[in-house]
C-alpha positions in Angstrom: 72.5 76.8 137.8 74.9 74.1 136.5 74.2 73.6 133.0 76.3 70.8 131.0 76.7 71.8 126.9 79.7 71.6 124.7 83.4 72.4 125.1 83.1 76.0 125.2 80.5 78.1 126.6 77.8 78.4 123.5 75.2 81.0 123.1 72.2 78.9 123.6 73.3 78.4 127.5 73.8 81.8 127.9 70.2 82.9 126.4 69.0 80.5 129.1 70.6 82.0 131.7 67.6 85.0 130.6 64.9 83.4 129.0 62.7 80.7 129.6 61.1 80.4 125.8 63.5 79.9 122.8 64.5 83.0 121.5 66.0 83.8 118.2 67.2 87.2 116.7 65.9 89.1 113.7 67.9 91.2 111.6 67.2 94.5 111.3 68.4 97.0 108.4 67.6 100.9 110.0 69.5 102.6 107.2 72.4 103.5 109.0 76.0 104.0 107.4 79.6 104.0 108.6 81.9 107.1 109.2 84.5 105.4 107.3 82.1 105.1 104.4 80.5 108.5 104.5 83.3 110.6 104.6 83.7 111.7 108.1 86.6 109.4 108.8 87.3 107.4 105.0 85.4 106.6 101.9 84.7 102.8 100.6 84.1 101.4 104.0 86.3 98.3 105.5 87.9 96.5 102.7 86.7 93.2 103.5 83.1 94.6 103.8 79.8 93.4 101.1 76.8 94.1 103.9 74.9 91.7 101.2 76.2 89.0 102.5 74.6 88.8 106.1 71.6 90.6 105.1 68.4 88.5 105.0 65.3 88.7 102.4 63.2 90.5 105.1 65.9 92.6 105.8 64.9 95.6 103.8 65.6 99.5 105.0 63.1 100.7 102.3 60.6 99.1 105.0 60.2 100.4 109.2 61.3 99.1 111.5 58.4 97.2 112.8 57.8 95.8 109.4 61.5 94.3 109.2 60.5 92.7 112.6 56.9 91.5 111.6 58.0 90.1 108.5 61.1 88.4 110.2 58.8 86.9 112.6 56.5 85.5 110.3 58.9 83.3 108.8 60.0 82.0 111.9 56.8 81.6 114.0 55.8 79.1 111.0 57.8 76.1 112.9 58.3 78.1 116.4 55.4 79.4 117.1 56.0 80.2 121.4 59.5 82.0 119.7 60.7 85.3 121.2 62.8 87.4 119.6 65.7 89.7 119.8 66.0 92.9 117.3 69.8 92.6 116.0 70.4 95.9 114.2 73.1 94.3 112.5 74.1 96.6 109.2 76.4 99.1 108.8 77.1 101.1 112.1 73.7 101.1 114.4 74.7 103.9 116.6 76.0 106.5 113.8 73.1 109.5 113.9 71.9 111.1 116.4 70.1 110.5 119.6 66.4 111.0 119.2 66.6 109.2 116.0 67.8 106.2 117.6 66.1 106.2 120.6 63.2 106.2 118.4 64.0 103.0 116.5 65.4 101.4 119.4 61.5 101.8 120.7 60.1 101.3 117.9 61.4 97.6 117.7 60.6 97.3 121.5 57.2 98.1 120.8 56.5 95.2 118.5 54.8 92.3 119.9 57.3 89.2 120.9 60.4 91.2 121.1 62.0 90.6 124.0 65.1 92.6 124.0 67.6 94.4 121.2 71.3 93.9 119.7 73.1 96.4 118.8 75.9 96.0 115.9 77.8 99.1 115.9 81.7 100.4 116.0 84.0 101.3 118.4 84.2 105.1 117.4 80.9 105.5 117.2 79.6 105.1 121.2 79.4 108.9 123.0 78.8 108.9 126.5 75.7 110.4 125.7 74.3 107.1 124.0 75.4 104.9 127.0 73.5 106.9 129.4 70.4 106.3 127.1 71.2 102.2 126.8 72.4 102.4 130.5 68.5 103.0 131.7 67.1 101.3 129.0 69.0 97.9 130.3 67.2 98.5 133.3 64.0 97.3 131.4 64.9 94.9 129.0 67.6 92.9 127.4 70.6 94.7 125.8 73.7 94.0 124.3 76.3 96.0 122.6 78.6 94.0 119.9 81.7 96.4 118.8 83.6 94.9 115.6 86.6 95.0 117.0 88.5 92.5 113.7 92.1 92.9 114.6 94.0 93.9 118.0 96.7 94.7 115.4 97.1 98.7 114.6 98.8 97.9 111.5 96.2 95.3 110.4 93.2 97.9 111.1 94.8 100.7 109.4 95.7 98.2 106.1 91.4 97.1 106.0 90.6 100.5 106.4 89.1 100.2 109.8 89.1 103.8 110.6 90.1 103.0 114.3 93.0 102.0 116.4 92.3 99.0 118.7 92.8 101.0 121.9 89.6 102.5 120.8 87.8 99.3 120.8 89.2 98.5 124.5 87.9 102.0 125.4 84.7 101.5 124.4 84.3 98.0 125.3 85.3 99.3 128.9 83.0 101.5 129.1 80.3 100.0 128.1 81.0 97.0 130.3 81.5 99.6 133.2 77.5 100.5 132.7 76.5 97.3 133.3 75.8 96.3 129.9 76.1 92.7 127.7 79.1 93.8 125.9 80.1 91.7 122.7 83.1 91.7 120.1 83.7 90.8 116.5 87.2 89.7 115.8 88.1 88.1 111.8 91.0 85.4 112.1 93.0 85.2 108.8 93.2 88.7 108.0 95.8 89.7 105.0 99.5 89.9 107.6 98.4 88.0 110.8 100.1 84.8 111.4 98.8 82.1 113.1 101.6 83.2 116.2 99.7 86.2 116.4 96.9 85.1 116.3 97.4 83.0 119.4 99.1 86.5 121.0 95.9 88.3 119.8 93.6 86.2 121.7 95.6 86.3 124.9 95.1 90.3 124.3 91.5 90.2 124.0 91.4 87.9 126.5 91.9 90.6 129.0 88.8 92.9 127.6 85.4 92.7 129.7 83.6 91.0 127.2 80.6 89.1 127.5 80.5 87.4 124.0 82.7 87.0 121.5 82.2 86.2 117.6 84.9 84.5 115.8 85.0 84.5 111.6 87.3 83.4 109.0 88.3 85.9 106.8 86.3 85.2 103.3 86.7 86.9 99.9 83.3 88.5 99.1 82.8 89.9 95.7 83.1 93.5 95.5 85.1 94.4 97.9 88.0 96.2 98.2 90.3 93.0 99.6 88.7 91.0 96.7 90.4 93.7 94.0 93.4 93.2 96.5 93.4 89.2 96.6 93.4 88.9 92.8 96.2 91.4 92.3 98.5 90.0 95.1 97.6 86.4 96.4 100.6 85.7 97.9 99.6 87.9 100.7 96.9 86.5 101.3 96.1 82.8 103.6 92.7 81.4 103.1 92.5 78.9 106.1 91.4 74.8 104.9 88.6 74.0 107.2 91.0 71.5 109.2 93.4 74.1 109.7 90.9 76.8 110.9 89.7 74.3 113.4 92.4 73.8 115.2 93.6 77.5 115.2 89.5 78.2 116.5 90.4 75.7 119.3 94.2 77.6 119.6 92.2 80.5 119.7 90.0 79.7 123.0 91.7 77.3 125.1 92.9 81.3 125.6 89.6 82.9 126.4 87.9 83.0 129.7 85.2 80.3 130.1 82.7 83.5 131.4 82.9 84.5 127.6 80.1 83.3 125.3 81.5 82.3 121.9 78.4 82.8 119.9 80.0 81.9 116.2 82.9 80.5 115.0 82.3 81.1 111.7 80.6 83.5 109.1 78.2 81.7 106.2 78.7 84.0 103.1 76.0 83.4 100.0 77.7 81.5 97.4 76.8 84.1 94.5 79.1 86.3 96.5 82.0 84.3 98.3 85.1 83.6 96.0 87.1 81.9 99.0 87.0 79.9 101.4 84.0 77.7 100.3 84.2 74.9 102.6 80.5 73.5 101.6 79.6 72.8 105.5 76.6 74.2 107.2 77.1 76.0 110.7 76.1 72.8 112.5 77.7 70.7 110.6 81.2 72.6 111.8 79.9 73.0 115.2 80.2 69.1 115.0 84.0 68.6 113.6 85.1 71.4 116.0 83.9 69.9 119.3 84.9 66.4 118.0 88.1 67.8 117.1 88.0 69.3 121.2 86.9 65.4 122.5 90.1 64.2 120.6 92.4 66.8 121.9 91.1 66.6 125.1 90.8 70.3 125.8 88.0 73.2 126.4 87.5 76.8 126.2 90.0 78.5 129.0 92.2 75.6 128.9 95.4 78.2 128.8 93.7 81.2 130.7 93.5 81.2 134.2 89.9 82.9 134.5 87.6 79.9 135.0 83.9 79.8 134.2 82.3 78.1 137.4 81.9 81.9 139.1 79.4 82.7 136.4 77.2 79.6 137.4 77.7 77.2 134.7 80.1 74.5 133.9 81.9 73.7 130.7 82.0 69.6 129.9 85.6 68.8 129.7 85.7 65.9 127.4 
């Protein structure tokens, strides 16, 4: 198919490319906790980390599984009510415990009536072989994707937020999970404390090269309660909080390097104000969707601009403005 959209292939195509009904994910909170939290690789978790702040009211691990999902579903079949849905188990590390016990909650959420397919949020340390054997059938029978936070291809960077993980871990596990024949996603976090805007650039020619499907962008915001807040209030001059301008033009910086095959599903992360100390930049995710691809028109560019892998193998097109 030859589908005309914005500058940069959005995640709204994509979903099209699967599903015939609008489809819209629900959060999912199973529980789960981090091995850089719990003691098996670190204590106190990434330093930039509040799970708070992308956690919805429904999104409650006192409650199943299934209830999560009904109650997320609910809310949105009010104004959609055709909707499909996607289970995101989103906090914390969604693959940390052991087999049967996710299997089980994988299902359960399958099992719930207008779910259509599941997203998995997890780490790059935590995906055994073992597990992608599991998720390598179950993609025969219904819609997976795998999104590894990958943050930083910078070792330095990872070992300064506490990460718990060098980046060749993330390429390893990205690769292999790619190599089964599964969505494979990554999280990277542009602005964090020591990356330059040059590296930056360098960084996405880097992750260019990974077999990624999608890719989430976010500016680096100060959440209260974290670690990196403690860190920004002590030593500010090491810190740069982008200006929305200036983030805009790095985002487009960032992927005029990426390959057009790759789905950018965010470019930016929407913190509650009762946590975020900085950047507040007062604009809805639309409403930046907007400046950024008007910002694109004017500067006459589009994702892949600068990378030679072009996005017309993948049976879409990407309107060059």
């Amino acid at each position: 198919m030859n589908v005309k959209h914005r500058p940069y292939y959005d995640f709204g195509t994509f979903l099209s490319r699967y599903f015939e009904r609008k489809v819209q994910k629900i959060s999912v909170h199973a529980g789960f906790t981090c091995p850089n939290r719990d003691g098996a690789k670190g204590v106190g978790g990434c330093s930039y980390c509040n799970n708070q702040t992308f956690s919805p009211e429904y999104c409650k691990p006192a409650l199943s599984v299934r209830q999560q999902l009904e109650d997320g579903i609910r809310f949105f079949s009010r104004k959609y009510p055709a909707m499909r849905y996607l289970a995101y188990f989103q906090a914390y590390t969604n693959t940390y415990g052991e087999l049967e016990r996710l299997k089980a909650m994988y299902e359960e959420a399958l099992a719930v009536d207008g779910v259509v397919g599941l997203v998995i949020g997890t780490r790059p340390d935590c995906m055994p072989d073992v597990l992608l054997d599991y998720l390598q059938e179950l993609n025969r029978h219904t819609f997976l994707m795998v999104e590894y936070g990958i943050e930083s291809a910078n070792d330095d960077t990872l070992s300064r937020i506490n990460r718990g993980h060098d980046f060749a871990t993330a390429a390893d596990a990205i690769c292999r999970t790619h190599a089964r024949g599964i969505l494979t996603g990554g999280h990277i976090i542009l602005g964090l404390p020591g990356e330059t805007r040059d590296e930056l650039l360098r960084q996405a020619s880097v992750i260019a090269t990974l077999p990624l499907d999608m890719l989430k962008l976010h500016q680096l915001q100060l959440i209260r309660g974290t670690r990196m807040a403690r860190e920004y209030e002590e030593h500010p001059e090491c810190f740069h909080l982008y200006e929305v301008d200036e983030y805009i033009e790095l985002a487009i910086d960032y992927i005029e390097r990426i390959p057009q095959s790759v789905v950018i599903e965010r470019f930016i992360s929407q913190s509650p104000r009762t946590l975020l100390i900085a950047p507040d930049w007062g604009l809805k995710n639309y409403q930046f969707i907007e400046r950024l691809c008007g910002r694109m028109a004017e500067r006459g560019t589009w994702q892949g601009r600068l990378c030679e892998t072009v996005g017309e193998s993948m049976g879409f097109s990407i309107d060059v403005l």
